[in-house]
N, C-alpha and C positions, 0 to 999 in steps of 0.2 A: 638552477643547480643548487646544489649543498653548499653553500658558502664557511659556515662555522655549526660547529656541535658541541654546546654545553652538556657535562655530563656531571650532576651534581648526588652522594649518596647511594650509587648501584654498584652493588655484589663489593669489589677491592678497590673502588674508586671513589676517593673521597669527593673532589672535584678537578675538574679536566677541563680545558678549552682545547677544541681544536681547529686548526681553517686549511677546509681542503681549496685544492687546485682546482681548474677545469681538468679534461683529458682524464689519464689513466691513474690513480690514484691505489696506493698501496700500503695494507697494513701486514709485516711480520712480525718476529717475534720467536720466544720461547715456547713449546707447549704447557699451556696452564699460566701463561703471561697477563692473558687477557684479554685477546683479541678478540674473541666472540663477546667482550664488554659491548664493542665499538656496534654492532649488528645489532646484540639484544638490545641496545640505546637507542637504535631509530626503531626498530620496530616495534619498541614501545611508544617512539615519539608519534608513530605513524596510527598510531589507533589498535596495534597486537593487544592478545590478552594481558593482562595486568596479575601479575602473580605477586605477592607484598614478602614471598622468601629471596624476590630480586633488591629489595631496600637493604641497605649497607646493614651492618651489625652495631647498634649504640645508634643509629639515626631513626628519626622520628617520620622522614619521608624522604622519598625521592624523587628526583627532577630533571628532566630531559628536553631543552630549549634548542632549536633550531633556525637558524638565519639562511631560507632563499632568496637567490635571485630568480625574481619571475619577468624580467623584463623579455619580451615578447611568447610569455606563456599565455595564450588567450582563454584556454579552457576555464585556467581557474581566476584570470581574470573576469568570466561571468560570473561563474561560482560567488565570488568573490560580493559584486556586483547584486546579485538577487539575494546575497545576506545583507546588503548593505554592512558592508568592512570596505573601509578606505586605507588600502595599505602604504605604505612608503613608499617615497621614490622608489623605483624596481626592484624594492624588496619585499619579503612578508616573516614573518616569525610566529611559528608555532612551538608550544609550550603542556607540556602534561607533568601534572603531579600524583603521585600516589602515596598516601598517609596508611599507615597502618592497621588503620581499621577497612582499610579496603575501600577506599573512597577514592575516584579518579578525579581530576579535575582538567578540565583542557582548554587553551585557552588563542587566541588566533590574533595575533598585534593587541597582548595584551585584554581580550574580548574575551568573557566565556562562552564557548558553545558546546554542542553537544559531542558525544563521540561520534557519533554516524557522520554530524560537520567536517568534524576531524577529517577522519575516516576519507571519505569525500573530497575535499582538497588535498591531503598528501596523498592523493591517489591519482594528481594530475602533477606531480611532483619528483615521486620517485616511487622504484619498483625493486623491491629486494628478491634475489633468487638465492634460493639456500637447497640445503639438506632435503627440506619437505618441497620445494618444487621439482628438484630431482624425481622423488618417490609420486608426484603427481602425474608425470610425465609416463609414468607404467599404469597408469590403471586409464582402460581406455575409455572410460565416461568422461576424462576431459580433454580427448582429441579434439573433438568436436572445437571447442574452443579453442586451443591451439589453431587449428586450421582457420578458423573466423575471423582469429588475431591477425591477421596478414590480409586480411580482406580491406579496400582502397575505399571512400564513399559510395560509391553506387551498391560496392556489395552489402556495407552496411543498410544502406536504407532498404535493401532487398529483404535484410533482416527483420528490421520494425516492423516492415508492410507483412511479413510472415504471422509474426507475435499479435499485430496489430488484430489481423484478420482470424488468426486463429479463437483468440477469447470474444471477436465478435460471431465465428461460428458459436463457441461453449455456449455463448448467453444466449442466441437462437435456439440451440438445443437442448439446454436447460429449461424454456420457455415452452418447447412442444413438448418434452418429458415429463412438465409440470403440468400441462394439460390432459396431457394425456391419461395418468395418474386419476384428474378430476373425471376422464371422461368414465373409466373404469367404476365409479362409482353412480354413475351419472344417471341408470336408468333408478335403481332402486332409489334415489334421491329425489327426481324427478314424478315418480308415482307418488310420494310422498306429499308433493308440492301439490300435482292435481287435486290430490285429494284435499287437499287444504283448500284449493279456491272454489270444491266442489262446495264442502261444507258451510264457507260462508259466503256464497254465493248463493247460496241457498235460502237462506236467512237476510241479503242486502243489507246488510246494516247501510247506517246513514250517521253522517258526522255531530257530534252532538246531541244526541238520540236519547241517549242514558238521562238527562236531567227530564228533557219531554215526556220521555215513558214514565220515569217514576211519577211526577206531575199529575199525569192522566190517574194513574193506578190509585196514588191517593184520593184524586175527586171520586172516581167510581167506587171505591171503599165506604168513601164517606157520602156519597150519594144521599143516605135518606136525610140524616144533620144537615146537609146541604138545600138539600129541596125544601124541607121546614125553614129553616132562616129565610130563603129565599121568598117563600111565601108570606110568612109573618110578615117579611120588612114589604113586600109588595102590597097586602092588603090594609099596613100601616100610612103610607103614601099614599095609594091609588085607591079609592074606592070602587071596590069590585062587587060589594053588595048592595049599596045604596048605605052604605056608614055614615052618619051626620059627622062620623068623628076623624075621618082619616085626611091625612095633612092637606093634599090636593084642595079639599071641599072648605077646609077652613081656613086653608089660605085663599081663595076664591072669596070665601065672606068677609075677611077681611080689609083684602082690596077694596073688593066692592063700596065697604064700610066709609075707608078712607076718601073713596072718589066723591062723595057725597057734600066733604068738607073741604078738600081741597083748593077750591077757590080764596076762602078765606084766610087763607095762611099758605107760607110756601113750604115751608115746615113740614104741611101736611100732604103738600103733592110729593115731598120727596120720599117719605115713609109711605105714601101710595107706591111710586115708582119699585120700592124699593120691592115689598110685598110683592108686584107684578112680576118683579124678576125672579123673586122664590118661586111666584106659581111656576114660571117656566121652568126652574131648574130640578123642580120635583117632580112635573110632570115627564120629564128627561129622564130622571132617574127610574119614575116608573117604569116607565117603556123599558129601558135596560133590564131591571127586578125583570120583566116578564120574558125578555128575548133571553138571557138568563136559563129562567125554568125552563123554556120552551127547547133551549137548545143542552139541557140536560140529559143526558142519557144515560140510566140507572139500571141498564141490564143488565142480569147475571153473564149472557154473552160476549158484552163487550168487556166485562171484568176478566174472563178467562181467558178471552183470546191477548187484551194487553199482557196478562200474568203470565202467559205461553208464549208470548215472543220476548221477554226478559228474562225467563228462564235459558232462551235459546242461544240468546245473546251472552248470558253467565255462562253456560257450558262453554261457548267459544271462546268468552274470554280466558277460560280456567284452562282446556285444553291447546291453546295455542302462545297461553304464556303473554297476552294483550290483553289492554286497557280497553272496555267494551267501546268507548269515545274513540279508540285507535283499528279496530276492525276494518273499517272501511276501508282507510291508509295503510291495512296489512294485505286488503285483498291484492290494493293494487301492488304492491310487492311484489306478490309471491304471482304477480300475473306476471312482470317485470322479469323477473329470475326465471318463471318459465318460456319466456320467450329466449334468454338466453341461453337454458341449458338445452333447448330446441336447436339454438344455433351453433349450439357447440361441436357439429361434426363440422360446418364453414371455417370456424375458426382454427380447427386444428390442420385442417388441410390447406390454412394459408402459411401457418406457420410452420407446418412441414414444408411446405414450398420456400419459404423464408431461410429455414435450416437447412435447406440441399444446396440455396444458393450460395451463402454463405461458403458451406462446405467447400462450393466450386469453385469459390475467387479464393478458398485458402489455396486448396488443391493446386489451383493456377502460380499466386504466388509463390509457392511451397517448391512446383516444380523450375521456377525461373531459378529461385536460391538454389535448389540442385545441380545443375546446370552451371552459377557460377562456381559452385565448391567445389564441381568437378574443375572445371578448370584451376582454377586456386589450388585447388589439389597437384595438379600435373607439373605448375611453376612449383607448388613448393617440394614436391619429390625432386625436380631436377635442380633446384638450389642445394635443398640440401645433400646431393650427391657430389654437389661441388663443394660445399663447403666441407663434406665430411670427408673428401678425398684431399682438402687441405689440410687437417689436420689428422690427417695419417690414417686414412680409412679408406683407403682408395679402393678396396674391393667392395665395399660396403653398399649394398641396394636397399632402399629403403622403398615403400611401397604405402598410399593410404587407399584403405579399401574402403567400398561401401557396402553396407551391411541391408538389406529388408529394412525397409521401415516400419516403425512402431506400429500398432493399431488405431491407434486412435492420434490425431492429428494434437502437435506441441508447437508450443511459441518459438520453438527451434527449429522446427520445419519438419522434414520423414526424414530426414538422412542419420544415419549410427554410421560413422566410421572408427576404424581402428589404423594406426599406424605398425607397419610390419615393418619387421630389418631382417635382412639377410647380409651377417657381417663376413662373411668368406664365398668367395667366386663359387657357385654351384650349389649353395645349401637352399633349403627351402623355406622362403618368407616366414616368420612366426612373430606372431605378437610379443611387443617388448617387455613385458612383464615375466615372458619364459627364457629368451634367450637374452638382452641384455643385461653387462657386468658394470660396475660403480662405472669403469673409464667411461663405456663407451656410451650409458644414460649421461655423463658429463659434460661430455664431446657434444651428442644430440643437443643437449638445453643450451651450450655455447652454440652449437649451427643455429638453432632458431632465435635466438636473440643479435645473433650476428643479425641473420638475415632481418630482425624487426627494426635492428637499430637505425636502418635506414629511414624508417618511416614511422617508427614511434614516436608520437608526441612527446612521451613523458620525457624529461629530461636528465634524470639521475636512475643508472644503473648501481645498488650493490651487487656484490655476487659474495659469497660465502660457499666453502668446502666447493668449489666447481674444480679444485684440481682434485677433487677425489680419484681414484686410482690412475695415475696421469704421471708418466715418469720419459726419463730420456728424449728421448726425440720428438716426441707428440707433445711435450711438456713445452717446447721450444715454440711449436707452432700454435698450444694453444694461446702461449705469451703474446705473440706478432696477432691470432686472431684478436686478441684484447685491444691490442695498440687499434688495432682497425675497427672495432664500436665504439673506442673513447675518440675517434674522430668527428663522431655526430652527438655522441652524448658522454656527460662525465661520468665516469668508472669508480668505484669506490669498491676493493679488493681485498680479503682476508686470504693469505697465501702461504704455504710451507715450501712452494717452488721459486728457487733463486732463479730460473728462467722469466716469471711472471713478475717477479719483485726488479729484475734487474729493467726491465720496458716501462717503467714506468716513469709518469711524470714527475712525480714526488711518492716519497717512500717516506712511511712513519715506522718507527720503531714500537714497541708496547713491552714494555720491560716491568716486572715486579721488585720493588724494594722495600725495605724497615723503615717505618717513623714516627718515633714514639712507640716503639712497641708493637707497631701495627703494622701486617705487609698492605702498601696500596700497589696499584696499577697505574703506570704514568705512560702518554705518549711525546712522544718527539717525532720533529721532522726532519730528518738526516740532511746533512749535508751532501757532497761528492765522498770526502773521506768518509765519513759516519757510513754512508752506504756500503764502502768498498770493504768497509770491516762486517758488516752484516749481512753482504752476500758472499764472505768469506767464508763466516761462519757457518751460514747455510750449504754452503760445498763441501766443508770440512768435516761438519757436527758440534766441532771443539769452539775452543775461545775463537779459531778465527785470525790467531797473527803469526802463521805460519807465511812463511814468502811465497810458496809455489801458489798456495789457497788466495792471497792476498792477490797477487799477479794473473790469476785466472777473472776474478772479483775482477778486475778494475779491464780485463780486456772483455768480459762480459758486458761489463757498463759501457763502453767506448761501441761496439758492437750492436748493444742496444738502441745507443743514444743514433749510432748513422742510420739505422733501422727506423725509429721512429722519422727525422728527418727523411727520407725518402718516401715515406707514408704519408707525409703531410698532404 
């Protein structure tokens, strides 16, 4: 619960402490006192928009600190937990500042986070009902939640398993719609492909190719320069005419030469040895020189047909946008992609079977959450027939209907309902947005938080304008339903009804004075007397110390007070 509310710099407030109670908690006052200070202050603490025409007049920012007790709040003790924040003994304190140039800052036991953080733990904290939840309560896109809201665990997890399954059908169906897409394009793509592995398939290239061919094309270019050297240097070494001169023969006479004297010196066998070994290695090379020429081929044919398949090769390299050494590696490619776009009526027909399935288990979940909302539906018409016939609505039928569902499956499920009222015996049902008046949207938002308070986690109830149109008698019962949700949770109350003011567990005052020049806004917490003069004044109009109004006051309080003990 709200323990204390520092209010430092907003609108008439300079700075304020305040420490509420557990139970029913109530703020009156003057109109233009300043009671809506006390709302607009948590629900800036809680993460609301941030507007900087709320910072005081002459201050440089404002500041809104908050002291809960979270002891046995578990939500936001995870919460808590997976930010790594170690709060105080079974407290936590949240903190928001706003500077002038429009700058938030927020901050969680002293820690900055972010707004969504924020946002996120006082949202396991407390729950303010105003003005605008009223006006949310008529339009019926958020029935739906309304009704949800009252849903126990199982209907929740019926929920997820809903949403769950839903965006696992989208992604199925997104998946065959994107195929499908491809398949549309699929043949003209496809001929394109053939065609391509017609073309270099035709032509086989081979990895590597492009250095070999050129290779070749040169020797055959150069063929005749070729054949002449070859022959020169051959008939140089190798005597092919009977030349006394060419190396072979005169290396042969020189051995010879050396073998003669060899004995005589060692000297001389080794320059023999040595001789013998040139014979051999020129004879070697001969042989080469000849296999050489021999294996030379200087035909204009084989010139053209290399020059014809390097031309073949350039065209495909130029027309397919590849490196002639990448050919090969594109055929198999484009063989690759054609084996897939061949496959591609298998694939689309698995993934239609993928997305029907899908479909089916939404479908299935989808109808089990119908099924419980109807129920959920039936408890909460007949709750709130009772509760609305408590506080003075007893003819009052309310009805939630279900509507067709959407076309296309949502993380909500198929169900559209709208809640209908029929507020006089015999009229016929109509959506709240036509026939409900301030009272009795007032009356509805008190039945269903009545009936949540049972089983809302959250711990702190505001309520703001909920006596809107709400006078005499139903004003009395919607006070006592107050007393009966600040039994499960704390109540914190802005109220112009001395009915709702006088049930309560502590009553703050919010009074406007002069200081310095300047009117602030201050709270107090009334006493028994302070009270009896403030729900005088609320009976009267006037100051308030008149004896009939004073005496009414204080048997109101006494009334109140046995009321609440017998509610315990």
């Amino acid at each position: 619960m709200l323990k204390q509310l520092l209010i430092r710099n907003i609108a008439l407030v300079d700075e304020l402490t305040v420490v509420f109670d557990r139970g029913l908690n109530v703020l009156t006052g003057e109109t233009g006192a300043g009671k809506s200070i006390v709302v607009d202050s948590v629900n800036f603490l809680i993460g609301a928009r941030a507007d900087r025409d709320m910072i005081r007049s002459g201050a440089d920012k404002a500041y809104v600190e908050g002291l809960f007790d979270i002891e046995g709040n578990e939500g936001i003790k995870r919460l808590l937990a997976d930010s790594e924040i170690e709060p105080e003994q079974g407290g936590l304190i949240l903190s928001r500042e706003l500077s002038l140039s429009g700058r938030s800052v927020c901050r969680v036991d002293g820690i900055a986070v972010s707004l969504s953080m924020l946002r996120a733990l006082a949202g396991c904290l407390i729950d303010i009902h105003g003005q605008h939840e009223h006006q949310s309560l008529l339009d019926d896109k958020n029935h739906l939640g309304f009704l949800d809201g009252f849903g126990n665990g199982e209907h929740r997890h019926l929920m997820a398993e809903t949403g769950e399954k839903c965006l696992r059908y989208r992604s199925a169906r997104a998946d065959y719609l994107k195929l499908l897409e491809r398949n549309a394009q699929r043949q003209e793509h496809l001929q394109f492909l053939q065609s391509k592995r017609k073309d270099i398939a035709a032509v086989k290239p081979k990895a590597g190719e492009e250095a070999s061919l050129r290779k070749t094309l040169d020797s055959l270019r150069n063929a005749g320069k070729i054949t002449h050297a070859l022959q020169t240097a051959y008939e140089a070494v190798y005597d092919t005419r009977g030349d006394a001169d060419a190396a072979l023969r005169l290396l042969q006479t020189a051995s010879g030469a050396m073998e003669e004297i060899a004995d005589y010196d060692e000297r001389f066998e080794a320059l023999r040895e040595r001789l013998e070994s040139m014979y051999y290695e020129a004879e070697d090379i001969g042989l080469e020189l000849r296999g050489a020429m021999d294996g030379l081929d200087a035909d204009e044919d084989s010139l053209q047909r290399a020059a014809a398949r390097m031309d073949s090769l350039k065209r495909l390299s130029r027309k397919y946008a590849v490196p002639i050494d990448g050919l090969a590696e594109e055929l198999e490619k484009t063989e690759s992609e054609i084996r897939q776009m061949e496959g591609i009526e298998d694939e689309l027909a698995l993934l239609e079977e993928r997305s029907e399935k899908a479909l089916s288990e939404y479908r299935q979940a989808a109808t089990l959450l119908t099924q419980s909302r109807r129920k959920l539906a039936k408890a909460l018409s007949d709750n709130l027939r009772r509760e609305l016939a408590e506080l003075n609505m007893p003819e009052t039928e309310i009805f939630i209907s279900f509507g067709a569902p959407g076309p296309e499956p949502s993380p909500q499920g198929d169900d559209r309902i709208t809640m209908l009222l029929a507020p006089n015996k015999g009229e016929e049902p109509k959506p709240l947005s036509k026939i409900a008046s301030g009272g009795e949207v007032s009356r509805l938002m008190l039945a269903l938080k009545s009936i949540s308070a049972e089983h809302n986690v959250i711990p702190s109830m505001v309520f703001d304008e909920i006596d809107t149109g709400i006078s005499g008698r139903t004003a009395q019962v919607v006070a006592e339903k107050m007393v009966k949700i600040a039994r499960y949770r704390q109540v914190l109350c802005v109220t112009h009804l001395q009915q709702i003011a006088a049930m309560a567990g502590a009553q703050y005052l919010v009074a406007k004075r002069e200081r310095e020049g300047r009117t602030i806004s201050e709270i107090r917490l009334l006493d028994r007397e302070g009270r009896i003069a403030e729900l005088s004044r609320m009976i009267s109009g006037y100051s308030g110390d008149s004896e009939s109004s004073l005496r009414h006051a204080e048997h109101m309080l006494s009334e109140a007070e046995s009321f609440r003990q017998r509610a315990k």
